[in-house]
Every structure is written in C-alpha cells, then in structure tokens.
N, CA, C and O atoms as a CHARMM CRD file, in Angstrom:
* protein
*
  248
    1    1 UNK  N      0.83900  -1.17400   0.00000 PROA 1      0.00000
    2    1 UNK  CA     0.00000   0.00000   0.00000 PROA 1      0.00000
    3    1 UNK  C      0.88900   1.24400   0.00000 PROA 1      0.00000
    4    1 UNK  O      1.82500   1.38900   0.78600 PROA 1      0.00000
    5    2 UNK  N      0.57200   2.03900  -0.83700 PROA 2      0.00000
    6    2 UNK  CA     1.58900   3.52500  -1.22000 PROA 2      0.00000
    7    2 UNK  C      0.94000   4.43700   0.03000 PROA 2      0.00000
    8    2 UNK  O     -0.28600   4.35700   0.11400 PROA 2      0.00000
    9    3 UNK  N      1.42200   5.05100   0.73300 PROA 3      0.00000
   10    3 UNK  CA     1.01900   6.28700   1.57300 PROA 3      0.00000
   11    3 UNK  C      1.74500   7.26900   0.77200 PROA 3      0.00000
   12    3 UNK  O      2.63600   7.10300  -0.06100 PROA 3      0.00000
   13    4 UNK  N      0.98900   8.67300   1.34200 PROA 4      0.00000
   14    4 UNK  CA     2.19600  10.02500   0.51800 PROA 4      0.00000
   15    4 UNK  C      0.91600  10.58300   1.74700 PROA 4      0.00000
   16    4 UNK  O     -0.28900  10.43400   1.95100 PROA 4      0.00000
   17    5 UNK  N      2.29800  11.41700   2.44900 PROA 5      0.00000
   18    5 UNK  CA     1.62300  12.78300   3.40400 PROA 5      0.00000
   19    5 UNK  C      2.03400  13.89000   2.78500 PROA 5      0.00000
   20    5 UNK  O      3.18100  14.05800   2.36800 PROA 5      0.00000
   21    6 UNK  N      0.79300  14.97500   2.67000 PROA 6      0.00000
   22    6 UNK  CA     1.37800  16.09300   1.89500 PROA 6      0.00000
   23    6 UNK  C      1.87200  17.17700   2.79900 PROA 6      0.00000
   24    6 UNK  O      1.38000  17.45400   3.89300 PROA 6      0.00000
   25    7 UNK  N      2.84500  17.73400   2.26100 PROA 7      0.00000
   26    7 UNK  CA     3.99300  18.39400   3.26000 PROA 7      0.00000
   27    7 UNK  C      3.22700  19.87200   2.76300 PROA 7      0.00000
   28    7 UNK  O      2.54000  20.24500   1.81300 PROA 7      0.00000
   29    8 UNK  N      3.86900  20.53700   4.19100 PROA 8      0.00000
   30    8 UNK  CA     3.17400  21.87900   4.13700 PROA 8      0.00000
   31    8 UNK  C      3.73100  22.78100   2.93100 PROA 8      0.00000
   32    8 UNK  O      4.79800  22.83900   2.32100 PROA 8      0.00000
   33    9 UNK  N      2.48500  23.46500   2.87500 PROA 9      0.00000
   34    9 UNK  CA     2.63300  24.44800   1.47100 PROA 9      0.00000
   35    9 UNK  C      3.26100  23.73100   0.57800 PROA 9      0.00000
   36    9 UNK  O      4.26500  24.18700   0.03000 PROA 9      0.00000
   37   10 UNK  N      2.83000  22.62500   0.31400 PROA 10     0.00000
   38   10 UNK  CA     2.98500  21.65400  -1.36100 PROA 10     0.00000
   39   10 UNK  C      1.85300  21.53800  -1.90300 PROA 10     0.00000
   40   10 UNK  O      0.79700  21.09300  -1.45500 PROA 10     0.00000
   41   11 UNK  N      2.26800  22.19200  -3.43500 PROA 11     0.00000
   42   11 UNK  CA     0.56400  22.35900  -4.24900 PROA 11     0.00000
   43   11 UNK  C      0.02300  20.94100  -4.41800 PROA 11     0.00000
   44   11 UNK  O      0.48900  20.01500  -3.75300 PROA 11     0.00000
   45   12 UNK  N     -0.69900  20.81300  -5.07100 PROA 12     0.00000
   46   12 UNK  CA    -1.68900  19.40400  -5.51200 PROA 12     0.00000
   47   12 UNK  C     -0.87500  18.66700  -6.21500 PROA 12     0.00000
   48   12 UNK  O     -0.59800  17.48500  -6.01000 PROA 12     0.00000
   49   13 UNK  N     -0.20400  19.85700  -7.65300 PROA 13     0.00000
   50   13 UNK  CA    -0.14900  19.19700  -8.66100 PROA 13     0.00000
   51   13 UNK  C      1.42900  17.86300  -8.11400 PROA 13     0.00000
   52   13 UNK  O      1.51900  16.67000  -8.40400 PROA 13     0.00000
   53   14 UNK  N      2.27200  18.61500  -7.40000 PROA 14     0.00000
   54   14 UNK  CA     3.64200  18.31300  -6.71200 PROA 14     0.00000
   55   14 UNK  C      3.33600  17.06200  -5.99100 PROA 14     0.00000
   56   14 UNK  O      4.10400  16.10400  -6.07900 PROA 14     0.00000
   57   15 UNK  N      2.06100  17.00700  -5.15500 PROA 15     0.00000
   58   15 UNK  CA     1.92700  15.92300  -4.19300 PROA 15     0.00000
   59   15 UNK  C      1.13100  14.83900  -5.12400 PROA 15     0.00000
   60   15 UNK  O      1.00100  13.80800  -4.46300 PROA 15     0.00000
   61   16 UNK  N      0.57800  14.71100  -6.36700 PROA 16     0.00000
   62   16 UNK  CA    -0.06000  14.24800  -7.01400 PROA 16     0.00000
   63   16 UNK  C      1.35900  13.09800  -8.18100 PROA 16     0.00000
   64   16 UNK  O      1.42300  12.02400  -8.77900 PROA 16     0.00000
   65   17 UNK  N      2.23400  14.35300  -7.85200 PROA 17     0.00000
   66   17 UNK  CA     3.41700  13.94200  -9.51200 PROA 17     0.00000
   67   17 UNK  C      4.46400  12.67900  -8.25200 PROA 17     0.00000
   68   17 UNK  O      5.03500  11.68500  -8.70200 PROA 17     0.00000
   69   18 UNK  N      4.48200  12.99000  -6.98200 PROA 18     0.00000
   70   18 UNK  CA     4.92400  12.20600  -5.76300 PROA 18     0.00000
   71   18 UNK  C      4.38900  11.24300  -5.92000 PROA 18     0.00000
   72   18 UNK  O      4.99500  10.24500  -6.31000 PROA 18     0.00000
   73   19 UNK  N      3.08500  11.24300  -5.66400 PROA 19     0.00000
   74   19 UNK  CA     2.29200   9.92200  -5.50700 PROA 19     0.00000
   75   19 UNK  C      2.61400   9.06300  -6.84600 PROA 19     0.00000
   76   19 UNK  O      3.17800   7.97600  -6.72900 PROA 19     0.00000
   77   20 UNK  N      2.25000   9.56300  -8.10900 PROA 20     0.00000
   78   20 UNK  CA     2.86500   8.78300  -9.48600 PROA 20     0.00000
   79   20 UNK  C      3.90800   8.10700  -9.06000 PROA 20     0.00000
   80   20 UNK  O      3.89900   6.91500  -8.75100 PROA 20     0.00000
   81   21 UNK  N      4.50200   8.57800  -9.04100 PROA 21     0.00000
   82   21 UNK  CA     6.31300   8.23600  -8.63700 PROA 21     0.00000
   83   21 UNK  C      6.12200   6.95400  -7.87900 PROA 21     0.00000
   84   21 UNK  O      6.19600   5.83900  -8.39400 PROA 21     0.00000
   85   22 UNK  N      5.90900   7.16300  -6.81500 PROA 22     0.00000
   86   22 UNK  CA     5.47400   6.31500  -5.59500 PROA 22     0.00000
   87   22 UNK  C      4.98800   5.22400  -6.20800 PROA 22     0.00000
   88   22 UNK  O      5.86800   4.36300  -6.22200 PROA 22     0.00000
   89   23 UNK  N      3.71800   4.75300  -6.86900 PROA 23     0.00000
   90   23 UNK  CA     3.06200   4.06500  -7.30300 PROA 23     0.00000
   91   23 UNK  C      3.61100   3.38300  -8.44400 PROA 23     0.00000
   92   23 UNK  O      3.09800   2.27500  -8.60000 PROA 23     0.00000
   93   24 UNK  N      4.58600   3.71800  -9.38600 PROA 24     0.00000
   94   24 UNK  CA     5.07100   3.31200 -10.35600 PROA 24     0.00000
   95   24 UNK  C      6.44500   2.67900  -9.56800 PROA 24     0.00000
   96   24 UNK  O      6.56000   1.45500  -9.50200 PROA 24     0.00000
   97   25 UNK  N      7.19700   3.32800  -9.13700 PROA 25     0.00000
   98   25 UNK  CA     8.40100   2.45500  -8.31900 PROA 25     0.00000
   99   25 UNK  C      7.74200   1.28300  -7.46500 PROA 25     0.00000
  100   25 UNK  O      8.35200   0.21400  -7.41400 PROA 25     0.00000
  101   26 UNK  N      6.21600   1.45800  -6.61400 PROA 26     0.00000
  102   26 UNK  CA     6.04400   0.32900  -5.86400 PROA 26     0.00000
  103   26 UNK  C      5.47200  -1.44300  -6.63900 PROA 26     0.00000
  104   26 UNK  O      5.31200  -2.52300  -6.06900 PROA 26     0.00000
  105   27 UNK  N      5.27600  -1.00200  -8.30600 PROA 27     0.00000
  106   27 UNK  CA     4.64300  -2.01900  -9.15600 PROA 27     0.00000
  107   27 UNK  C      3.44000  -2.15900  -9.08700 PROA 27     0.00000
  108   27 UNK  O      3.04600  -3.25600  -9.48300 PROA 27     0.00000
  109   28 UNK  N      2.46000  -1.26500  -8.62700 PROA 28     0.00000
  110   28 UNK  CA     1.28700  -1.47800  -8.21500 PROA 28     0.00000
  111   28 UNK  C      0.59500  -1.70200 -10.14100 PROA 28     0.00000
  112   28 UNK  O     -0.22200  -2.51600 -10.57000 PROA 28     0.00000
  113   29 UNK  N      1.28500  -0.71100 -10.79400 PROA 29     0.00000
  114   29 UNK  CA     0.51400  -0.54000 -12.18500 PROA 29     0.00000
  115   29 UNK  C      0.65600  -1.65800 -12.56600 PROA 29     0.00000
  116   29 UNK  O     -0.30900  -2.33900 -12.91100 PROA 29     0.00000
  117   30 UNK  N      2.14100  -2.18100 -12.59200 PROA 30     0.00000
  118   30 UNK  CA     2.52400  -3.02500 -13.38700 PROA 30     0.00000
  119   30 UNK  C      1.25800  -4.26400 -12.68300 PROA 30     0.00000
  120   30 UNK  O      0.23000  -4.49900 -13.31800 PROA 30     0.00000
  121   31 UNK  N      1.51500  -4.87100 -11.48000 PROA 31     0.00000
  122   31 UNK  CA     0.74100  -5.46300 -11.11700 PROA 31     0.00000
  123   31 UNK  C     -0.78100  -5.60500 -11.83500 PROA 31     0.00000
  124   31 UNK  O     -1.23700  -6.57900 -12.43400 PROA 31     0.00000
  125   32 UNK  N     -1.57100  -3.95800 -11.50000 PROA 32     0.00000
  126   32 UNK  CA    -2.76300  -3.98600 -12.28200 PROA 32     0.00000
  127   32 UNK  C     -2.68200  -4.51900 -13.80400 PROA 32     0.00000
  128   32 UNK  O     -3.46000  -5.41100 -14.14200 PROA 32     0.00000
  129   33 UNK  N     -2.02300  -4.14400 -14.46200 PROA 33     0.00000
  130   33 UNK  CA    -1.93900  -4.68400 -15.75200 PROA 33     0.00000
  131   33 UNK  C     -2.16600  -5.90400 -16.21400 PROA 33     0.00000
  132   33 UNK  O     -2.89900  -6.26000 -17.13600 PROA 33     0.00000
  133   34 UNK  N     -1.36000  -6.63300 -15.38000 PROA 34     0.00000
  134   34 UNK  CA    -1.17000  -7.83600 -15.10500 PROA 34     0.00000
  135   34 UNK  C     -2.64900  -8.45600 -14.71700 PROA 34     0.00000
  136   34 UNK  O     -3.20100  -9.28300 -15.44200 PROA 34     0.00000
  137   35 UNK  N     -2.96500  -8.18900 -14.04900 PROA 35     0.00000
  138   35 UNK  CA    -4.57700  -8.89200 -13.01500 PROA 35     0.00000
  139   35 UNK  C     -5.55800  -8.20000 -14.28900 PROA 35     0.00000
  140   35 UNK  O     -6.63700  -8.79300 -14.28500 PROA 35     0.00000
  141   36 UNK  N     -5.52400  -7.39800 -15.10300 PROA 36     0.00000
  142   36 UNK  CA    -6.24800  -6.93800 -15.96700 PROA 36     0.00000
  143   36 UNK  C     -7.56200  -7.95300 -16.39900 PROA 36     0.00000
  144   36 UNK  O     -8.75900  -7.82000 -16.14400 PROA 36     0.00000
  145   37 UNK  N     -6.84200  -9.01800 -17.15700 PROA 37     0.00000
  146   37 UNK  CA    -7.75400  -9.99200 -17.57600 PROA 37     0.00000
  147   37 UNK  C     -6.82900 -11.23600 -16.92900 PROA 37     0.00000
  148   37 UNK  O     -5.68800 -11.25900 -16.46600 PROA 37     0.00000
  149   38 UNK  N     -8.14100 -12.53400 -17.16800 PROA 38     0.00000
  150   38 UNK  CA    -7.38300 -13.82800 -16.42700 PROA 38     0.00000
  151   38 UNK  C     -6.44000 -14.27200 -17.96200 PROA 38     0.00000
  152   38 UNK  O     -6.43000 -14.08400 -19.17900 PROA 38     0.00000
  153   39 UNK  N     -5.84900 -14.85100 -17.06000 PROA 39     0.00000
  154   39 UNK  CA    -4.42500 -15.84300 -18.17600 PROA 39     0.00000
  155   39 UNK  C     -5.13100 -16.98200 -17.45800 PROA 39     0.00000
  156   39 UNK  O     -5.48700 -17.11900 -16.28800 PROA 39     0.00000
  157   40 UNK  N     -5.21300 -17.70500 -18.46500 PROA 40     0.00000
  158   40 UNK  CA    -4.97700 -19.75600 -18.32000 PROA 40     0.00000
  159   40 UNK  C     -3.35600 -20.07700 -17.63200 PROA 40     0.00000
  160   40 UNK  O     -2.36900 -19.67000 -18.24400 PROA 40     0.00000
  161   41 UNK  N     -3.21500 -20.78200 -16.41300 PROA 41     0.00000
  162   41 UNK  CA    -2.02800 -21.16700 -16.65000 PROA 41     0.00000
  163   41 UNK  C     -1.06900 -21.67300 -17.27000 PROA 41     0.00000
  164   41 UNK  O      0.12100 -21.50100 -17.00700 PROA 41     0.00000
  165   42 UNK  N     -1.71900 -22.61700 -18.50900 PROA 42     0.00000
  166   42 UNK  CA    -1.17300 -22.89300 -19.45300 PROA 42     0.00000
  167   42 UNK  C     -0.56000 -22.17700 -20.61600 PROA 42     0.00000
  168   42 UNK  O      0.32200 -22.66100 -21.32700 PROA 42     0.00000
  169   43 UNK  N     -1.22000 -20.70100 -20.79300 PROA 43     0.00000
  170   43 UNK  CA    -1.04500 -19.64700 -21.20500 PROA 43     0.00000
  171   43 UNK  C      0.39600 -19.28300 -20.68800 PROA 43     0.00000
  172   43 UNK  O      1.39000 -19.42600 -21.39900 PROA 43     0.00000
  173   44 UNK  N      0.43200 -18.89700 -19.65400 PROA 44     0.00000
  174   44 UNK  CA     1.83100 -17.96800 -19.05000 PROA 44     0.00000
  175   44 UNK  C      2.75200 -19.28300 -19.18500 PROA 44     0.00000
  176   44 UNK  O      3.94300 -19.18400 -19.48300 PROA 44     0.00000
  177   45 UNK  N      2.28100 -20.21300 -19.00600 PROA 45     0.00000
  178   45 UNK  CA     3.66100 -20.88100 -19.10100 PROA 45     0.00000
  179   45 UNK  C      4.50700 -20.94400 -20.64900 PROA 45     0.00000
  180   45 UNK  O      5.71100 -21.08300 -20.86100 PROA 45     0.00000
  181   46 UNK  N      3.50100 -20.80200 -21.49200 PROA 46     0.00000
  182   46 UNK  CA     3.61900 -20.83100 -22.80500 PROA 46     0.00000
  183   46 UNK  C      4.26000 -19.38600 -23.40700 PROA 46     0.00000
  184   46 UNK  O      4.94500 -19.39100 -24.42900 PROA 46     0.00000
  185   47 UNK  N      4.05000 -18.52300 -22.88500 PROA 47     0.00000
  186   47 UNK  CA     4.56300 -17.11300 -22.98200 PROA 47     0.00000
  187   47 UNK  C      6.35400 -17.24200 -22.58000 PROA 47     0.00000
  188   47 UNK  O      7.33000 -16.84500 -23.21600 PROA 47     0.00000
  189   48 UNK  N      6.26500 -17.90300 -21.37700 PROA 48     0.00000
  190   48 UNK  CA     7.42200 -17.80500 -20.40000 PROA 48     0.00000
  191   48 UNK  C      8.14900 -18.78800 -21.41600 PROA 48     0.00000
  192   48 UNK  O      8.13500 -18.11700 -22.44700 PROA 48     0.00000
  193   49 UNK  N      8.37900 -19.23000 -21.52900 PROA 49     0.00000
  194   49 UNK  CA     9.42700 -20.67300 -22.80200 PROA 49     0.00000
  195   49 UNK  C      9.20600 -19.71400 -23.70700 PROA 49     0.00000
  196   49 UNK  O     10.27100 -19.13400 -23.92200 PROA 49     0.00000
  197   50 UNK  N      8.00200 -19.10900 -24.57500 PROA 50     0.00000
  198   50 UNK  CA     8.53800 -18.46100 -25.82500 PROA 50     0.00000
  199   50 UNK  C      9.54200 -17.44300 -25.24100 PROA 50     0.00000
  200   50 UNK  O     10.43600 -17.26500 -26.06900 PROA 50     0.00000
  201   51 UNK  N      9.70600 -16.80000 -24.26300 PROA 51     0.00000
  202   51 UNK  CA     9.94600 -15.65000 -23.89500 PROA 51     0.00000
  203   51 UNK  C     12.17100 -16.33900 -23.53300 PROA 51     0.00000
  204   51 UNK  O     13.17800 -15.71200 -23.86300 PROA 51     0.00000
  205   52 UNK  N     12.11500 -17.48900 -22.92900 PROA 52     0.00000
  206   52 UNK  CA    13.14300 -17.67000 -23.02500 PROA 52     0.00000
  207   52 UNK  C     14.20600 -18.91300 -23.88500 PROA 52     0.00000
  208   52 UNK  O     15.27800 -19.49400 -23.71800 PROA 52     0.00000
  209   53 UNK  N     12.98200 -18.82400 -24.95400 PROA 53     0.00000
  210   53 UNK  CA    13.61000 -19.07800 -26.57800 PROA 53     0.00000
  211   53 UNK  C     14.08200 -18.11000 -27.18400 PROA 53     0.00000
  212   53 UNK  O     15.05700 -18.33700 -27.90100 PROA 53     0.00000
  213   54 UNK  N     13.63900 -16.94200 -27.11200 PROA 54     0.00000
  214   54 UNK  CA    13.74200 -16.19400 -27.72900 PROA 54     0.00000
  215   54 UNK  C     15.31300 -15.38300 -27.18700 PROA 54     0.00000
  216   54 UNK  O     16.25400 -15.00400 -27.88500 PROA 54     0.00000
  217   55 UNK  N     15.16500 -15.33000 -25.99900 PROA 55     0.00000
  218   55 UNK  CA    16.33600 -15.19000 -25.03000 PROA 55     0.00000
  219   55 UNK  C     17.69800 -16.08300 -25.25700 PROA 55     0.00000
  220   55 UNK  O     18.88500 -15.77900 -25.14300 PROA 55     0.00000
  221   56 UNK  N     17.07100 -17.26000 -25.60800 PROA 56     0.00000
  222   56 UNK  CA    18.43500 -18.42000 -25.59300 PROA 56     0.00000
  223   56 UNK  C     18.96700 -18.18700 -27.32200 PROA 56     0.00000
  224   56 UNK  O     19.92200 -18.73300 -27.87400 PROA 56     0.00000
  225   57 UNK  N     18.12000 -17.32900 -27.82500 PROA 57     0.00000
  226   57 UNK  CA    18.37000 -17.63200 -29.49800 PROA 57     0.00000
  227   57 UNK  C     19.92600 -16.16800 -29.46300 PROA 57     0.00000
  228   57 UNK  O     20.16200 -15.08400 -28.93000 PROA 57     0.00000
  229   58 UNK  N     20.56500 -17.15000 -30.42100 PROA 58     0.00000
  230   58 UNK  CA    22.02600 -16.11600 -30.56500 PROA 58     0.00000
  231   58 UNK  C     21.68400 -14.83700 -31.57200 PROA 58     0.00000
  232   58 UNK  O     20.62100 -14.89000 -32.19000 PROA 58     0.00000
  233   59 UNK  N     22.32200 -13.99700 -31.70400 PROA 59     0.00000
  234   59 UNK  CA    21.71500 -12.53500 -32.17700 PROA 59     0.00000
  235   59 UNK  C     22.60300 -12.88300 -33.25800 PROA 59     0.00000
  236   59 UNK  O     23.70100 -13.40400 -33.06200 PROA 59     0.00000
  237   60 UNK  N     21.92400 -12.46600 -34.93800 PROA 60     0.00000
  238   60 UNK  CA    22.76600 -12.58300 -35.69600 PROA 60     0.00000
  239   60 UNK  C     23.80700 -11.39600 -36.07600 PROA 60     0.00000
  240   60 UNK  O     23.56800 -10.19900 -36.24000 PROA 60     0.00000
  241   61 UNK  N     24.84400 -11.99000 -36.15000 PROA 61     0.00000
  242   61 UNK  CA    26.00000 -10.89300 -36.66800 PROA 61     0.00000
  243   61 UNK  C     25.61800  -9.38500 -38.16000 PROA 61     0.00000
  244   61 UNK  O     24.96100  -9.37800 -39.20100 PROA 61     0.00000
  245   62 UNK  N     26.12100  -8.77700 -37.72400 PROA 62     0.00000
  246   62 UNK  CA    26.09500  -7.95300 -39.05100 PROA 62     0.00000
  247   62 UNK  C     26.95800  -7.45800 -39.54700 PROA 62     0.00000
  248   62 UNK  O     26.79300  -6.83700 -40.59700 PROA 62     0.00000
C-alpha cells in the first residue's frame, strides 16, 4: 500500500506527480496490468518458454 503525506505548502499538482512516482516504483501498475484480464495457466507458461527461446536464441552478426 503507497502512503504520501502532503507536506506543508505543497501544491496538488507536486503531491499528485509524488504519488505517481510512488506508485510506479512500488509495481502497483505493473501489477494492475497484469490482473487486468485472467491468463490460463497454461497460457503464461507458454509465454514464459517463448519468452526464453527467444532469449536463448544467438543474435545474428552484421
């Protein structure tokens, strides 16, 4: 859970651009993104192997 106390004489927009900050360093978005819609587990696992095929594959020279 993100807290942000707003410090004296700090405008909105300042304690608002804090909180962003806050919320993006804590993964909360990323998280939401994530929980967005359901995945099949069979799904992510299938992502995760393409994801480190693609990783294990050698980069071609140029």
């Amino acid at each position: 859970m993100v807290k942000l106390i707003v410090r004296d004489r700090e405008s909105i927009q300042e304690a608002v651009r804090r909180f962003r900050k806050l919320v993006e360093r804590s993964g909360i978005k990323k998280e939401m993104r994530r929980r967005e819609y359901y995945e099949k587990p069979s799904e992510v696992k299938r992502r995760a192997r393409l994801r480190a095929e693609r990783r294990a594959r050698p980069r071609p020279v140029r």
